[in-house]
Every structure is written in structure tokens, then in C-alpha cells.
C-alpha positions as CSV (number, residue, x, y, z in Angstrom):
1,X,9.1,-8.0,-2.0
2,X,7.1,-6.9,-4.7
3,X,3.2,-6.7,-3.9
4,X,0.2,-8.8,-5.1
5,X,-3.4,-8.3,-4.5
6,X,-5.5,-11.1,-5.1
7,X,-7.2,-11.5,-8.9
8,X,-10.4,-10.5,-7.7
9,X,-9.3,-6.6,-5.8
10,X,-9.5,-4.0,-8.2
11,X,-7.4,-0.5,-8.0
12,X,-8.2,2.8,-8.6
13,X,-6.2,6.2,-8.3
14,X,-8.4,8.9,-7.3
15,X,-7.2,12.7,-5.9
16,X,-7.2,11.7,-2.6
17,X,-4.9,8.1,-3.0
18,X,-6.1,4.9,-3.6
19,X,-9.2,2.5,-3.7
20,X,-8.9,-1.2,-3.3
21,X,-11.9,-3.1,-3.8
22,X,-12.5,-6.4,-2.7
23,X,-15.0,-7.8,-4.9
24,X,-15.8,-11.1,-3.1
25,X,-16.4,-9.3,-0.4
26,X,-17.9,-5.9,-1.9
27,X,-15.6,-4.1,0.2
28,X,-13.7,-0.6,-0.6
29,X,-10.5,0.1,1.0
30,X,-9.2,3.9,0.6
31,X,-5.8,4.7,1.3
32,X,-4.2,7.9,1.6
33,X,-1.8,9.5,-0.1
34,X,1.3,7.7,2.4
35,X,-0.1,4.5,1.9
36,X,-0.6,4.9,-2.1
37,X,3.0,5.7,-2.4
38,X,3.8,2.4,-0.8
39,X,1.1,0.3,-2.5
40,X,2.4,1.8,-5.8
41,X,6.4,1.1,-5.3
42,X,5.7,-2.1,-3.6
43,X,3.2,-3.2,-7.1
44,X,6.2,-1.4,-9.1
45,X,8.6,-4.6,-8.0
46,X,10.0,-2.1,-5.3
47,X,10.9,-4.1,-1.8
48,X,9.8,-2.9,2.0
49,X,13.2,-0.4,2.3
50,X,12.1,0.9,-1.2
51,X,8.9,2.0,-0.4
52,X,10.4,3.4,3.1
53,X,12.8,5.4,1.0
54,X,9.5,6.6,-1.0
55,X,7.9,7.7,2.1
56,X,10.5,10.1,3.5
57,X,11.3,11.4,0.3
58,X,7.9,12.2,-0.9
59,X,6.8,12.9,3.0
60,X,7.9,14.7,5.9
61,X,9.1,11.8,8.3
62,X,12.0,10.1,9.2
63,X,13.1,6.8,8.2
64,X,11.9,4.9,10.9
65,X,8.2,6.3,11.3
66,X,7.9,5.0,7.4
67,X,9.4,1.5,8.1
68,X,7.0,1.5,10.6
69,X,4.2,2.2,8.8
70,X,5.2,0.5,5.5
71,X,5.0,-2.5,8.2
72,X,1.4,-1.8,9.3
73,X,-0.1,-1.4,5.9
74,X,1.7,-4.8,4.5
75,X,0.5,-6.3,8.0
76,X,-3.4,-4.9,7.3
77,X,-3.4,-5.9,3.3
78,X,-2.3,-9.2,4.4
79,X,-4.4,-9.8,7.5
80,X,-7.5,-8.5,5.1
81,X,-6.6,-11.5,2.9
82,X,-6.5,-8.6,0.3
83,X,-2.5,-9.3,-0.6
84,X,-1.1,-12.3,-1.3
């Protein structure tokens, strides 16, 4: 499932990972360079395995520590009302 964020949440690459801000809110989110790798193939059209096959390639973990956290971090967006 590809990802949305609602129109008003802005991105930014920096060298760290990635800033989300909420500008209804006037909120930042920062996420680090794991969870920039899944925002990024998730934005790209790339589905939940997709992004878990990001993770363990680009990461030293196994398969299902980065379902697992490619779970948490579509779970957080959403419960942030950040993603649609």
C-alpha cells in the first residue's frame, strides 16, 4: 500500500533522515534513517513487504524485526493522523 500524508505535512530530507511537519498542528516529526527508508519506498508506490525488503537490505536485521517495525511506524503515522 503506497503511502499518503495529508496535504497539509510537509517532508524534508536532511543527513540524519527525515522531517515531517504537521502544519496544522506545528508539529515536527524526525525520523531516522530506518524509518526514512520506509517512508520513502512506501511514498515510492512500494507496499509493507517492499519496504521490509528495504530495511534488511540497506540494514543489518532480519526480516522479521523490519516487518515489525515497518508495522509500528505505519501504526504511529496513522495514529498521528499524519498518513492517510
Amino acid at each position: 500500500m503506497a503511502l499518503r500524508f495529508r496535504a497539509d505535512v510537509s517532508t524534508a530530507d536532511t543527513d540524519y533522515g527525515t522531517v515531517l511537519l504537521d502544519e496544522r498542528a506545528g508539529e515536527y516529526w524526525e525520523l531516522n534513517p530506518t524509518g526514512s527508508v520506509v517512508v520513502r519506498t512506501l511514498m515510492a508506490g512500494g507496499d509493507e513487504a517492499a519496504a521490509s525488503d528495504a530495511l534488511t537490505a540497506e540494514f543489518d536485521i532480519d526480516r522479521a524485526r523490519a516487518e515489525q517495525d515497518v508495522a509500528a511506524l505505519l501504526a504511529e503515522l496513522r495514529a498521528s493522523g499524519l498518513a492517510e
